[in-house]
FILUM-623730 format. One record per residue (C-alpha): x negated, z negated, y negated; residue in one letter. Coordinates in steps of 0.25 Angstrom, whole numbers, plus 5000, padded with zeros to 4 digits. Layout:
BEGIN
REC      X      Z      Y   type
REC      X      Z      Y      a
...
//
This chain:
BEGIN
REC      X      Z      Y   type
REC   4581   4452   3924      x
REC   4570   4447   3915      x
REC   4556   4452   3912      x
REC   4546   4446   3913      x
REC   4531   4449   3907      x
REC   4519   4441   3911      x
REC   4504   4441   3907      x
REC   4495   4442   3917      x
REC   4478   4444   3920      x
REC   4477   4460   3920      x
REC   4471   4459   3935      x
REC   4482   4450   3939      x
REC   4494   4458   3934      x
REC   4486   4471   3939      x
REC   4484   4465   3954      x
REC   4499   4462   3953      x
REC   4505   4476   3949      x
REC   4494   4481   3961      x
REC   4502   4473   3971      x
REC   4517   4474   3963      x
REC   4519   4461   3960      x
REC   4526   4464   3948      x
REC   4537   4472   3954      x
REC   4550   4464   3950      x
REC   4553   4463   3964      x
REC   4539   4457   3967      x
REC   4538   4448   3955      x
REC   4554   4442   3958      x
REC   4547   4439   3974      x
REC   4535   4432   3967      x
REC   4543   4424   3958      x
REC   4554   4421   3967      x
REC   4544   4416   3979      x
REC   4537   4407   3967      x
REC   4549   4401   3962      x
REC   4551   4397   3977      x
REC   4537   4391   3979      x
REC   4540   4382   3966      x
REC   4553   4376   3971      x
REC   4548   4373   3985      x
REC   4534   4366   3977      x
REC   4545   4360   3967      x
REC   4551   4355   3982      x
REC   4539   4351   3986      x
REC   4535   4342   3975      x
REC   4547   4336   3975      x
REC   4547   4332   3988      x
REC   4531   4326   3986      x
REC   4537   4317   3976      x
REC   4549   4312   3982      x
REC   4545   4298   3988      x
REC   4541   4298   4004      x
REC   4554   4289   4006      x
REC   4567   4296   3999      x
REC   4572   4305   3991      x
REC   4576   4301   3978      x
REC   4588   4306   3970      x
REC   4578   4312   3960      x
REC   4571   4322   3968      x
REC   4583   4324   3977      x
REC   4588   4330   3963      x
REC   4576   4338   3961      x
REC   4576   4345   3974      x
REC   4592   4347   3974      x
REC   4589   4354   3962      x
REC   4579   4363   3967      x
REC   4585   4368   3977      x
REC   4597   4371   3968      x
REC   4588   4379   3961      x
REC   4582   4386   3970      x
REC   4596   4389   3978      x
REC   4602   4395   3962      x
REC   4588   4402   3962      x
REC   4591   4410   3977      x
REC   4605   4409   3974      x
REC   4602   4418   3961      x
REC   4592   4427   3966      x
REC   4603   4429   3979      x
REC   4613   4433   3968      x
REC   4604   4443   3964      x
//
């Protein structure tokens, strides 16, 4: 496991203890649901860039690889 310690405004950080945010449990949910929501953006920006006509082998790349990365990443936390 790794620690970690953050700075944060003294409202913020008391308005997140008040609603457990920073049980571990919580915090893995909120960082796991964030990394999601950055690979599907990733996705999606990926997609707005390919050309309207074909997929070229450059992006293909990039989005085999994402997916192989996610896929490690659920594999991983399955494991666990």
């Amino acid at each position: 496991m790794t620690t970690v310690q953050i700075e944060l405004p003294d409202q913020l950080a008391q308005q997140a203890r008040s609603a457990g945010l920073f049980s571990p449990q919580k915090m893995e949910a909120i960082l796991r649901a964030q990394l999601r929501r950055e690979a599907v953006e990733a996705l999606r920006a990926m997609h707005a860039r390919r050309p309207a006509d074909e997929l070229t082998p450059e992006i293909e790349q990039e989005i085999v690889e994402t997916v192989r990365e996610v896929r490690a990443e659920r594999r991983q936390r399955n494991a666990n």
